[in-house]
N, C-alpha and C positions, 0 to 999 in steps of 0.2 A: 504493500500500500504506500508507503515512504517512498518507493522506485515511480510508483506510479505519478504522485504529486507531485516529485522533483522532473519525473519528463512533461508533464503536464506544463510545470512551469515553462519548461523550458521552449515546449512548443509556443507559448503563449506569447513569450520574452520573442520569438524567432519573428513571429505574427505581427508582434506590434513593429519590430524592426523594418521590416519589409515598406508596413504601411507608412514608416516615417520617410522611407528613400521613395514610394510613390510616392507620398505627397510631397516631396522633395522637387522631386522633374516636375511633377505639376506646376510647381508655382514657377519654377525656373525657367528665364532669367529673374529675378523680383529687382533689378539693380542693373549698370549700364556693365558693358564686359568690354577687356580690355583686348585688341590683339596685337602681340607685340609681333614687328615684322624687321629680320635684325640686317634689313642693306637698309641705305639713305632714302629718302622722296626722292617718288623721280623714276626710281631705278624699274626694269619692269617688274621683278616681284614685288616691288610696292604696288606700285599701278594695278597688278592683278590682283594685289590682296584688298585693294580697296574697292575694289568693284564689286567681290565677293561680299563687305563687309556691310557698303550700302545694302544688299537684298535683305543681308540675317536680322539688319538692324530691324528692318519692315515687316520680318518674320516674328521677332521678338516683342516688336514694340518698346522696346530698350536701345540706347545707342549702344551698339560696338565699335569702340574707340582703338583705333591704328596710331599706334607709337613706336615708333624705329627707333632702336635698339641697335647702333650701328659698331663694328670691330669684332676682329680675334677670329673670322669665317663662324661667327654665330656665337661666339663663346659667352660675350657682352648680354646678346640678347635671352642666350640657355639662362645664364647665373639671374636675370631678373625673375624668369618665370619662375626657379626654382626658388625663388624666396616668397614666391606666392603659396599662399593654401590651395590645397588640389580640390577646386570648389566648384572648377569651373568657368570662374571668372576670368583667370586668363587666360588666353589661346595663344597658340604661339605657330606661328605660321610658316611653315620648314618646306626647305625644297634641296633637289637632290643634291647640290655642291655640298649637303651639310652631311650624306653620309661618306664623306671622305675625314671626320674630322679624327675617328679613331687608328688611321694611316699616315695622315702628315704631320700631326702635332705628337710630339714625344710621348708627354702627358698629357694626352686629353680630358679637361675640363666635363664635359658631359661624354655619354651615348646614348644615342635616338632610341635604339632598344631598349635600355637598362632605364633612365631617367624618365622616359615619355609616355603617355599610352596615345593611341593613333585615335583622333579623330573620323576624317575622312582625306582622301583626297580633293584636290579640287579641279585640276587640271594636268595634262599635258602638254608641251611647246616644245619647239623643235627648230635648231638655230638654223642658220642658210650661210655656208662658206661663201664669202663676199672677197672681191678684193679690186684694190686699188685700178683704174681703167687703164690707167698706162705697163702693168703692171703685164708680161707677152705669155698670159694662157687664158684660154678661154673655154675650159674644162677642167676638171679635173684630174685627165688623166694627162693634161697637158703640163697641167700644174707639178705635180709628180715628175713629169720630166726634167721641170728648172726647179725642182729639190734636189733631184739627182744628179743635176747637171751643175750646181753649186750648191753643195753638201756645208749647211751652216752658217751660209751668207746669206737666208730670205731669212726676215724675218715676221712672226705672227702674234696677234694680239693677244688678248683676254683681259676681264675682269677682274684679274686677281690670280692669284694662286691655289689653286685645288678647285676655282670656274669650271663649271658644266665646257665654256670656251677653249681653258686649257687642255681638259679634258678629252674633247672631240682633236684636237691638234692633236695631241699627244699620240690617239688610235691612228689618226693620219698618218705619224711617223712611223708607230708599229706596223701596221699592215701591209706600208710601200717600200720598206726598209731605206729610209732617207733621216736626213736630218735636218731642222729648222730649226732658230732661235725663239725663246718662248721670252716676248716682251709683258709683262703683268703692266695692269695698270688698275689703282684704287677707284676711281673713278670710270663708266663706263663713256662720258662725250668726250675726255680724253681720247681714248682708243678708238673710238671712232673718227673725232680730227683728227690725229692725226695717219689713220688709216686713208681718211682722204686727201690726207697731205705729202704722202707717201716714204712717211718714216720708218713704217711698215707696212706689208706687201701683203697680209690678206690674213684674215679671223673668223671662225666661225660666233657669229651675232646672233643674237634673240631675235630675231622676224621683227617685229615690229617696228623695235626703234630704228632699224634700216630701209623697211619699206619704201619710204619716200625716196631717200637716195638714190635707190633703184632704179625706181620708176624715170627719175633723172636724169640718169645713167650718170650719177658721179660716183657710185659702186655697179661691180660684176657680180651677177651671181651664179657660183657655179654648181651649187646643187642646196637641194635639204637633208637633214640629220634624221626624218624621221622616216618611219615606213610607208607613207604615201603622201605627195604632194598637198601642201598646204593651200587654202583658199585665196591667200593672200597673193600669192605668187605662182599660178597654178601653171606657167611656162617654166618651172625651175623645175629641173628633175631631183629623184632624190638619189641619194649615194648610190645605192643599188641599180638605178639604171643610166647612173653615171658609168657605174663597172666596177662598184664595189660592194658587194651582197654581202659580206656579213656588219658591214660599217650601220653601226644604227644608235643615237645615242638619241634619249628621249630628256627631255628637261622636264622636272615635275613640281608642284607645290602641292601643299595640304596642309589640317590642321590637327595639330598634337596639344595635348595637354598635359599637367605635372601627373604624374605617375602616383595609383592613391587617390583618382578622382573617381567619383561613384559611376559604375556601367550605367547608370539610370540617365545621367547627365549626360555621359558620354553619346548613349541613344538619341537624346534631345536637343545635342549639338549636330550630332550627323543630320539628322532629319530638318533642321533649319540648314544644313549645308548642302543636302539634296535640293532642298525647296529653288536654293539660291540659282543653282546649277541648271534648272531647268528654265530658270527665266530666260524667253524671246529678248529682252533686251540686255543680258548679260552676255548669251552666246554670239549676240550682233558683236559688242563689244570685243570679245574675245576673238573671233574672227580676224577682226580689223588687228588686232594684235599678235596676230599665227601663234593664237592658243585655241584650247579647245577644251569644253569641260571636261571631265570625267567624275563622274560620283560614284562612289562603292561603300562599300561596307569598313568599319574599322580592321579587320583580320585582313581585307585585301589592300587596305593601306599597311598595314604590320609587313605582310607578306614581299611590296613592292620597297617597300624601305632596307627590309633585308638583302633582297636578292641585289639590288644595287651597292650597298657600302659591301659584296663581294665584289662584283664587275668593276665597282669603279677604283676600289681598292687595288684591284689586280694591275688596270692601269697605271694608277699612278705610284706602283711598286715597281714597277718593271722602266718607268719611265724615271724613278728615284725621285721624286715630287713630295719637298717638304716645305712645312709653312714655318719649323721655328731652328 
């Protein structure tokens, strides 16, 4: 009888728990949420995370407030979320340059596995190898040619060090067996003047902020990174039918929270990030910016976060790419 009324309780204790984490999600947001987004305004992961943030806000009836969190390839922006309570409240909006950060930095600061639990995804984008007009290839495999033909005298852009940009350069080098100077730059309108200044000879770029140039013709474009032509540029071929079929590098964002945050929550953020994802006027937007939604599940964000800080890992082992 004493067995009986200590499981009794126990189920009763288990019961009211449960109802306290629904009525939890129910009321949540009850307050504005914060999403910390760790590159400068401006940048295109700002740009897309702010596009995202208007819809949730509309979804919520709460503002979600975008604050950059900039340095360290993200480490600046991990250390604020993790001095938040896992409530909810802040989101913290990751994309794939961040799962390099357990490869280049000695001692890393966070990992995306260990510290986060996965929201959702939010998108997909896919850079477009560009380069200067005077610069003599106008392909791909032409390009390869004057790699090989002066081995360490072209030089290529990026973003930064352990960049989705560097990144795709770096596969470039492994897969043609050639070699190019890898120019970083903190700033991305840098890289790009002087990419059209011809200080350097060609970069794989985020679509967007190049588009216009293009169109211009004050940049070339010699292909995209992902697995099928993008909206924006839909004369640009992609690596693969440039004539490199295993070349594929996908650039992603999404959103994670502090690890510790209730599954109830975590359900009621994906489901305002689904809502956001199918809005007519976000995927306009995203378009115009050669991105493209994608919404899933938390386990298919877990899933896509892992399988990259191996792949990308791999490259920038082999290419010896350190940030400290």
């Amino acid at each position: 009888m004493k067995n009986f009324h200590r499981l009794s309780g126990l189920l009763v204790t288990s019961a009211l728990a449960l109802l306290c984490l629904s009525a939890g999600a129910q009321s949540f947001p009850a307050k504005p949420i914060r999403l910390i987004v760790p590159t400068s305004a401006g940048n295109p992961v700002d740009v897309l995370a702010r596009v995202v943030a208007t819809r949730m806000s509309a979804d919520f009836g709460q503002p979600v407030v975008v604050e950059n969190r900039v340095g360290a390839g993200g480490i600046v922006a991990a250390a604020e979320v993790a001095r938040q309570p896992a409530d909810g409240y802040t989101l913290f909006m990751v994309y794939m340059g961040m799962t390099l950060t357990q490869t280049i930095f000695k001692q890393p600061s966070f990992d995306l596995k260990r510290d986060f639990s996965p929201v959702g995804q939010t998108l997909f984008s896919y850079n477009v190898l560009v380069t200067n007009p005077n610069f003599p290839a106008k392909s791909v495999k032409e390009l390869e040619a004057q790699l090989r033909a002066r081995p360490g005298q072209i030089n290529f852009a990026s973003g930064g060090i352990g960049s989705p940009a560097q990144m795709a350069g770096e596969l470039l080098k492994q897969q043609t067996n050639t070699q190019a100077t890898h120019v970083p730059y903190l700033a991305f309108p840098q890289a790009i003047g002087d990419l059209l200044g011809g200080q350097v000879q060609f970069m794989f770029a985020g679509t967007g902020p190049v588009v216009g140039h293009i169109q211009s013709g004050r940049l070339k474009a010699l292909a995209v990174t992902g697995p099928h032509r993008v909206q924006a540029l839909k004369d640009v071929p992609t690596m693969a039918e440039a004539g490199y079929p295993d070349f594929m590098i996908r650039d992603w964002q999404g959103i994670v929270v502090k690890a510790g945050t209730p599954r109830d929550i975590i359900d009621r953020l994906n489901v305002a990030v689904r809502k956001a994802l199918a809005s007519e006027e976000l995927k306009t937007v995203y378009a115009t910016l050669g991105a493209e939604p994608f919404p899933g599940s938390p386990e298919e964000f877990a899933s896509l976060i892992a399988s990259d800080m191996t792949k990308m890992g791999r490259i920038a082992q082999t290419a010896n790419v350190r940030a400290d």
